[in-house]
Backbone as CSV, one residue per row, in Angstrom:
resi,resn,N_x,N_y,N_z,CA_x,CA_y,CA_z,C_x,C_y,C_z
1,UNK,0.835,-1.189,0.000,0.000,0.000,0.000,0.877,1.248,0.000
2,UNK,-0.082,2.681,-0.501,1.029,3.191,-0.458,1.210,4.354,0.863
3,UNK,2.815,4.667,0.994,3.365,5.125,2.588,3.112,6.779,2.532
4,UNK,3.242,6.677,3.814,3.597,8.550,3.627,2.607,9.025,3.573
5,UNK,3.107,10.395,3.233,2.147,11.837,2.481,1.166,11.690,0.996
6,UNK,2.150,10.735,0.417,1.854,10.838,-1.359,0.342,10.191,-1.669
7,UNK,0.205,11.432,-1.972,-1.483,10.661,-2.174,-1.851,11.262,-4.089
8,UNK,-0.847,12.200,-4.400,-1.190,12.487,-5.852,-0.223,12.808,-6.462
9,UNK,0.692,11.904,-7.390,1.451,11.660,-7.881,1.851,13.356,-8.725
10,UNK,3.354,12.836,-9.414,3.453,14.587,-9.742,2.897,15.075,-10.497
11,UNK,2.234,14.570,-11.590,1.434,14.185,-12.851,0.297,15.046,-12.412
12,UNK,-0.439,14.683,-11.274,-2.064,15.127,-10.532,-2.684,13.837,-10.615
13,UNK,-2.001,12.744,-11.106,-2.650,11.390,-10.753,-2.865,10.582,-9.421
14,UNK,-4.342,10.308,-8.764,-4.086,9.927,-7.509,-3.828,8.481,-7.632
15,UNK,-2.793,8.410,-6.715,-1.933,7.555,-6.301,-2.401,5.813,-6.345
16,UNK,-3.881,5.889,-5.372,-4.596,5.124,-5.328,-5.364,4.309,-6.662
17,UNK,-5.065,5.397,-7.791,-5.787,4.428,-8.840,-4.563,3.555,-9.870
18,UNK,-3.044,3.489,-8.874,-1.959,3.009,-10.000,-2.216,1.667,-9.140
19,UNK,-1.935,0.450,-10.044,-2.225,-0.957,-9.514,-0.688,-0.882,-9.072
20,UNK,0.506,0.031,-9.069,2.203,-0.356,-8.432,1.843,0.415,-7.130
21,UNK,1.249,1.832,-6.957,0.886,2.307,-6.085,0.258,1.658,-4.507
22,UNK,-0.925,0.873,-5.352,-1.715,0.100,-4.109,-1.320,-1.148,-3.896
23,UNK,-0.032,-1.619,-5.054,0.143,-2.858,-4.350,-0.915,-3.989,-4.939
24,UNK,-1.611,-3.016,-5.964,-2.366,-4.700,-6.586,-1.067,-5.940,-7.417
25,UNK,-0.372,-4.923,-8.001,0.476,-5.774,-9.077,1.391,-6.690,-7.761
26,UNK,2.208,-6.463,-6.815,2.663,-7.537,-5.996,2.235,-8.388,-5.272
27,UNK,1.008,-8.157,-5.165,-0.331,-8.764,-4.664,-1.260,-10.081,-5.635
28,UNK,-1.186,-9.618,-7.010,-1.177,-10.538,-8.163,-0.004,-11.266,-8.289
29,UNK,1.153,-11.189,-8.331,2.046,-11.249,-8.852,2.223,-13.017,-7.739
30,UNK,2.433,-12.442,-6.273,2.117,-13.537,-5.331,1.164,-14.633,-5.781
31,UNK,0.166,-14.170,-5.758,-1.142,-15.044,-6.024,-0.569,-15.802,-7.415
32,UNK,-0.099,-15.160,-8.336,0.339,-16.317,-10.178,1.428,-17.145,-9.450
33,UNK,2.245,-16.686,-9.010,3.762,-17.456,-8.466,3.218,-18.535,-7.380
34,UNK,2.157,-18.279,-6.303,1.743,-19.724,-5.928,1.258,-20.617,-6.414
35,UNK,0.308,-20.037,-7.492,-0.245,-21.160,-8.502,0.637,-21.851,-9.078
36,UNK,1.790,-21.332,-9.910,2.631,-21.755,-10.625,3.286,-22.978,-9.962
37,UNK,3.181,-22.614,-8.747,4.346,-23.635,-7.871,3.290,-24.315,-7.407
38,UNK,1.957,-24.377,-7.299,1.366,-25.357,-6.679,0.683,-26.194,-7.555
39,UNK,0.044,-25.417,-8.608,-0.902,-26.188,-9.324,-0.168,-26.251,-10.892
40,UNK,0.759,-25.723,-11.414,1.208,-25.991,-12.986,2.126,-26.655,-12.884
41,UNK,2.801,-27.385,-12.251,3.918,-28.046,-12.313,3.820,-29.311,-13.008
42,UNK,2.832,-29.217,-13.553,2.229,-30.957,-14.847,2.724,-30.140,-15.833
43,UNK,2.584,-29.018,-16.049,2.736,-28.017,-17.459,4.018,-27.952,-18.300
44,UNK,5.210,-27.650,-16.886,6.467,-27.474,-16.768,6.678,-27.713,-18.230
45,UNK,6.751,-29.014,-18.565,7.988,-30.008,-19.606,6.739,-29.339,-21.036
46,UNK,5.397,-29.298,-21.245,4.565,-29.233,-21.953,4.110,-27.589,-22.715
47,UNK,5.031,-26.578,-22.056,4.844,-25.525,-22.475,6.542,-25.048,-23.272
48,UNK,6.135,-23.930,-24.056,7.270,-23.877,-25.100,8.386,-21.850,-24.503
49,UNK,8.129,-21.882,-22.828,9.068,-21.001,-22.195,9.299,-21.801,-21.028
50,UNK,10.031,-21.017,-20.388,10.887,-21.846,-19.166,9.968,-21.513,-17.921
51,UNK,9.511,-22.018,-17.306,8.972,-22.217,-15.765,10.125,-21.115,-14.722
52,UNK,10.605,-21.321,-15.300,11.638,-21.020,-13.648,12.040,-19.362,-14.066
53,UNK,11.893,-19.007,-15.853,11.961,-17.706,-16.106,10.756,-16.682,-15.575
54,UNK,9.492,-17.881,-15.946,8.104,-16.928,-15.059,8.187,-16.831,-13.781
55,UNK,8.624,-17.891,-12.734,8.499,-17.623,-11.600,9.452,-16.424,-11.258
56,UNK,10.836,-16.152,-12.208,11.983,-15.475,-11.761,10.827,-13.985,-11.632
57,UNK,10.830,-13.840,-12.800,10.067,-12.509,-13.181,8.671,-12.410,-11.933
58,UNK,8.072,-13.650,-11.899,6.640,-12.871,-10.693,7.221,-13.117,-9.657
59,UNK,8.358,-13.152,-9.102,9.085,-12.801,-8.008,9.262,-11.478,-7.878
60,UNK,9.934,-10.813,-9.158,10.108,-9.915,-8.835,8.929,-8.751,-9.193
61,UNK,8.357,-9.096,-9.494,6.855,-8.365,-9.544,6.085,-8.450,-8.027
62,UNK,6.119,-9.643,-6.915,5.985,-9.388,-5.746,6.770,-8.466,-5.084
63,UNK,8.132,-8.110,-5.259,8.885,-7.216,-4.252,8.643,-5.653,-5.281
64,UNK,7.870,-5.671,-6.588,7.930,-4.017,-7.229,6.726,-3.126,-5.821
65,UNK,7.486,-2.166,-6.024,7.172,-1.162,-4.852,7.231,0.306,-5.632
66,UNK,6.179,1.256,-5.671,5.822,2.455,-6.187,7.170,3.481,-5.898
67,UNK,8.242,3.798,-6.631,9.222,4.502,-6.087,8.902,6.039,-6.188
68,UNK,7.943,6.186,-5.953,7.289,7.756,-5.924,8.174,8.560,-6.715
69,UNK,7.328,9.176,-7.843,7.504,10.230,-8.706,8.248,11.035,-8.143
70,UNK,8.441,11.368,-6.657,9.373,12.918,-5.912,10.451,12.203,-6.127
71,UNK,10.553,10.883,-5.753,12.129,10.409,-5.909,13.020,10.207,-6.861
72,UNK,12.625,10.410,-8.409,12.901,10.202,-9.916,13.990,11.834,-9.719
73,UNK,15.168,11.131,-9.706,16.452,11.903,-10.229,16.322,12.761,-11.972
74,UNK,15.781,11.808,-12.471,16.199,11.876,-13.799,14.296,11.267,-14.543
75,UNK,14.073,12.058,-15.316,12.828,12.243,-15.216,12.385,11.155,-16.835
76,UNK,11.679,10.030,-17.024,11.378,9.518,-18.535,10.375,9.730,-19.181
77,UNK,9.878,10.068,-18.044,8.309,10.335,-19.113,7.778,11.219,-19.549
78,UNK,7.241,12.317,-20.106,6.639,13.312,-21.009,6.286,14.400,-19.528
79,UNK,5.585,13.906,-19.209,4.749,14.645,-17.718,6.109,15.279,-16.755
80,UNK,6.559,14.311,-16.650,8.083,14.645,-15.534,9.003,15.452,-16.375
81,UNK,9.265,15.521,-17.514,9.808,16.096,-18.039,9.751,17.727,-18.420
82,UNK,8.198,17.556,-18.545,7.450,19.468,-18.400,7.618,19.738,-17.342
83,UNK,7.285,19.234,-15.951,7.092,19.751,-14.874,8.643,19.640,-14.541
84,UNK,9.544,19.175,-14.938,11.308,19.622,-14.408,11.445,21.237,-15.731
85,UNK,11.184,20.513,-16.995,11.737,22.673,-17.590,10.908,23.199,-16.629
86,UNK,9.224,23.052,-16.690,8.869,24.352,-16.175,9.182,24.903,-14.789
87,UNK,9.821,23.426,-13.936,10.490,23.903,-12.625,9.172,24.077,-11.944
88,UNK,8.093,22.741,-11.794,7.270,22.729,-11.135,6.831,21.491,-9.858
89,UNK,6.545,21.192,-8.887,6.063,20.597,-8.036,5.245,19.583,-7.924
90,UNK,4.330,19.853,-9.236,3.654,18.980,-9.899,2.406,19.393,-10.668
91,UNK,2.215,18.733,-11.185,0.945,19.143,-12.508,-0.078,20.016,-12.363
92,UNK,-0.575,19.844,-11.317,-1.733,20.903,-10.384,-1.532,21.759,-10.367
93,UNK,0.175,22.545,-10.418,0.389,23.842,-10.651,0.169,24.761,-11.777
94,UNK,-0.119,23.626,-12.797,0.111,24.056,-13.978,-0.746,25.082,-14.762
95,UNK,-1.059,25.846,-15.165,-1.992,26.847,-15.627,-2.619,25.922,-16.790
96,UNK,-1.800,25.136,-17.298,-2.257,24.289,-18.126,-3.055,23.328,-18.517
97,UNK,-3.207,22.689,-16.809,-3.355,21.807,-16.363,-4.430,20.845,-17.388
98,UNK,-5.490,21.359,-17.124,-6.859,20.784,-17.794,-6.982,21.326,-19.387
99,UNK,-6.088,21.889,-19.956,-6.533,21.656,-21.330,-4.513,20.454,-21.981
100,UNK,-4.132,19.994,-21.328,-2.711,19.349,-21.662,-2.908,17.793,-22.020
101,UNK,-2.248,18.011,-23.141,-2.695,16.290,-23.742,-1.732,14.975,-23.188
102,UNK,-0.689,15.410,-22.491,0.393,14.879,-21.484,-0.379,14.582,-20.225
103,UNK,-1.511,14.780,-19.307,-2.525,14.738,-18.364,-4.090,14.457,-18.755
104,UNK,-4.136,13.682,-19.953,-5.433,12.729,-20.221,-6.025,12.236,-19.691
């Protein structure tokens, strides 16, 4: 779930509707990786990828954790990228806000 203060991402997206945010995706991620290990193991030899590559991967989809938008050094996405030129706090500031095709 998510910690802290952060309840609306820098974007103006609340927090609560990202499935990394609330913890649905490590929460799924658990739930496929027990199945895998409890109930597909007839499958193993009968499917055409590796077993032990899916479990690697929904392992680590149980430990992904929301690294909050304030903490992004270095910004990738379109949104983070306006709000570092324009030298803003986050999207809500933006005069722009509600007519910006970057905040859909």
């Amino acid at each position: 779930m998510l910690k802290d203060k952060f309840i609306y991402g820098k974007c103006g997206v609340f927090c609560e509707m990202c499935p990394t945010g609330t913890g649905k995706i490590a929460h799924l991620a658990q739930e496929l990786l027990k199945l895998t290990k409890e109930s597909y193991t007839w499958a193993e030899n009968s499917v055409d990828f590796n077993f032990e590559d899916l479990r690697k991967g929904l392992e680590w989809l149980t430990k992904e954790q929301c690294p909050t938008c304030f903490n992004i050094k270095e910004p990738w996405c379109e949104v983070l990228k306006c709000e570092k030129a324009k030298n803003l706090q986050s999207c809500l500031l933006c005069e722009d806000f509600l007519i910006c095709s970057r905040t859909e």
